[in-house]
C-alpha positions as a Python dict, from the first residue, in 0.01 Angstrom:
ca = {
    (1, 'X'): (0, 0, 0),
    (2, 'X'): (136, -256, 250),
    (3, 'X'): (71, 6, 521),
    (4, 'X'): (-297, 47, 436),
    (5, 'X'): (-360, -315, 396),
    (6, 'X'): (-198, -378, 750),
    (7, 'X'): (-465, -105, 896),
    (8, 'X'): (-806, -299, 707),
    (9, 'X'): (-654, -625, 831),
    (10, 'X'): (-652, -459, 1216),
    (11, 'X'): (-997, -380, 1164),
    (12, 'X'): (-1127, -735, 1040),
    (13, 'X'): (-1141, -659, 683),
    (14, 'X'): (-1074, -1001, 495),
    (15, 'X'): (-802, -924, 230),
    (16, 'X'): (-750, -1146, -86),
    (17, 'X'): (-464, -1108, -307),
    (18, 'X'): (-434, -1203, -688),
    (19, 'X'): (-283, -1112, -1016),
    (20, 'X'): (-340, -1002, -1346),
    (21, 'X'): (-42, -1175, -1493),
    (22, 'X'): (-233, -1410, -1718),
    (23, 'X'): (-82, -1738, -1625),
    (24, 'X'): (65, -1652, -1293),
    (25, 'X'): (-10, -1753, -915),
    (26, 'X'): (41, -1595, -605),
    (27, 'X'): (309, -1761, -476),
    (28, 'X'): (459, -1623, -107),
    (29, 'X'): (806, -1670, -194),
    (30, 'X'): (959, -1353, -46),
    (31, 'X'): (923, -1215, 301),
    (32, 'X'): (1011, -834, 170),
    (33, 'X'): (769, -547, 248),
    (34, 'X'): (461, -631, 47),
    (35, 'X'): (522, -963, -80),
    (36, 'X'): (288, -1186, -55),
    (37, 'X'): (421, -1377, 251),
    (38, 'X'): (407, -1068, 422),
    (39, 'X'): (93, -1022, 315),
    (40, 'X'): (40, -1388, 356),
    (41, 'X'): (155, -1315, 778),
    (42, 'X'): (-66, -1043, 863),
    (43, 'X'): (-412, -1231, 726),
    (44, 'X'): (-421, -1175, 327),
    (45, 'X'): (-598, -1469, 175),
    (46, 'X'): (-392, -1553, -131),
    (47, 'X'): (-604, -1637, -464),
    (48, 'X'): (-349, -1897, -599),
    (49, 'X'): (-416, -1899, -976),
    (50, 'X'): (-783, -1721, -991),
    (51, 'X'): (-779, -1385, -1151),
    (52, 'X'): (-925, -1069, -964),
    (53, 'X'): (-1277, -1074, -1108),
    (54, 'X'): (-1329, -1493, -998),
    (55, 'X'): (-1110, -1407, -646),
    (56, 'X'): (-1395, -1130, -572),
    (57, 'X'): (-1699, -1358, -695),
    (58, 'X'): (-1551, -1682, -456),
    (59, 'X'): (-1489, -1422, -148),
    (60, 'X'): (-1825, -1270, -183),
    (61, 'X'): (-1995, -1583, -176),
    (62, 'X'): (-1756, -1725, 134),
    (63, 'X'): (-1814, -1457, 319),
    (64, 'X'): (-2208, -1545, 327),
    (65, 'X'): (-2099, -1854, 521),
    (66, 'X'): (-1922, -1827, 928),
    (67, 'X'): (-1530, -1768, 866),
    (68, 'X'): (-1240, -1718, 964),
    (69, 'X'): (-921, -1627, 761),
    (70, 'X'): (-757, -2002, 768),
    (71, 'X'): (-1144, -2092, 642),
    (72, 'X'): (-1082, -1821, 345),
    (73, 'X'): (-790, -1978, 245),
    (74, 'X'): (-917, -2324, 217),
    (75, 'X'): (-1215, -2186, -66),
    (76, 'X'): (-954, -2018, -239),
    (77, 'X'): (-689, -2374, -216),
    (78, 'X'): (-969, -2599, -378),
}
């Protein structure tokens, strides 16, 4: 999965990364192969604490505004 994440981050897709885990964050604790400080490194957003279904609803609508992916990150940190 890593792999194919690293190609759509190549190509400009924005990338955001969350969890089902019902009181979990995204945390990038661990620079392994697809954790999310690797993920974090190559331009993932990280959702912090928002589940999938909120992280796509808060990308969709800050992607309607001029970004970049240290931009992203700041939607998803507030």
């Amino acid at each position: 999965m890593f792999d194919a994440i690293q190609e759509a981050r190549a190509r400009g897709i924005e990338i955001v990364i969350s969890t089902l885990v019902p009181t979990g964050r995204v945390f990038p604790l661990s620079a392994a192969k697809g954790s999310a400080l690797a993920l974090k490194r190559i331009g993932c957003v990280l959702a912090d604490n928002l589940s999938p279904q909120k992280a796509r609803i808060l990308l969709m609508l800050a992607l309607t505004r001029p970004h970049d992916t240290g931009a992203l990150q700041q939607y998803f940190e507030n």
